[in-house]
C-alpha positions, 0 to 999 in steps of 0.5 A, spaced: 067 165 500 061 160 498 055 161 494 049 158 492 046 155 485 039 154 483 038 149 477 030 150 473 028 145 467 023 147 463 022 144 456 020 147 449 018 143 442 020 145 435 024 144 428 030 145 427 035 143 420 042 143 421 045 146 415 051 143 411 051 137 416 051 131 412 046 126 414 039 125 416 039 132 420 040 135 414 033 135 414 027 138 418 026 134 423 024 135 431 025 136 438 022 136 445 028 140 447 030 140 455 033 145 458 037 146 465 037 153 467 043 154 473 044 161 476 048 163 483 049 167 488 053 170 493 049 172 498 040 171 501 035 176 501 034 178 508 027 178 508 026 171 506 033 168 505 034 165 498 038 166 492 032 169 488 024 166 487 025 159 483 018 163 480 022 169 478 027 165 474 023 160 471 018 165 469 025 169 465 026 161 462 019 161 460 019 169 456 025 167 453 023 160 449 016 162 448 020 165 442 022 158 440 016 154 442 013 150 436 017 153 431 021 152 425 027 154 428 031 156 422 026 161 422 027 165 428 031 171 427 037 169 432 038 162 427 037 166 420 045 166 420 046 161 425 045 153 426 040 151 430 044 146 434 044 144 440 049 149 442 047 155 439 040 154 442 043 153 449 047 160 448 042 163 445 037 162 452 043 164 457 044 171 453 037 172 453 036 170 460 043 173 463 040 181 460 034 180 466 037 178 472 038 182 477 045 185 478 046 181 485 044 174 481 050 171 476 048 167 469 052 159 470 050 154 465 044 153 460 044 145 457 039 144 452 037 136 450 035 134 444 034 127 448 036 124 453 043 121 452 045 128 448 045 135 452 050 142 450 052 146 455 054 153 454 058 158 460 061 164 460 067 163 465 
């Protein structure tokens, strides 16, 4: 059975400080962080024959990193007691935007970038 996957990138400033990591990044320092969004599906709509609206999807993307834009994100709730790593970025956007997804529509992969030559990615299998 074949299926199809639909990819978003948007993007969101803000300033982490990795805890208990020895070095530079120790410190508050910040990031124009990319994000990959990818979802899939098995089956079109009939009416108009794609997965979901990329409008839909970036719109949900949007919702969720308004909440880390332009912040200090050791400071967000999720992050109190969690480092704000790559890592724990990604799977905090995944879990968040997974909760608005149509039941039809399956959550893939999150990736963060830091920059260009590093990125994490977080899926469920």
């Amino acid at each position: 059975m074949g299926k199809w996957k639909l990819q978003i990138k948007q993007d969101f400033s803000a300033a982490h400080q990795l805890r208990n990591y020895d070095g530079k990044c120790e410190h508050i320092h910040g990031h124009n962080f990319g994000v990959i969004v990818e979802v899939s599906g098995t089956k079109l709509d009939e009416k108009i024959e794609y997965v979901m609206d990329f409008k839909e999807l970036k719109k949900m993307t949007k919702s969720v990193l308004e909440n880390l834009d332009h912040k200090h994100l050791n400071e967000v709730a999720f992050f109190i007691t969690r480092n704000p790593s790559s890592e724990n970025i990604a799977y905090f956007i995944y879990q968040e935007i997974k909760k608005m997804l149509p039941e039809n529509i399956k959550m893939e992969s999150v990736s963060v970038s830091e920059k260009d030559s590093s990125t994490a990615t977080y899926t469920e299998e």
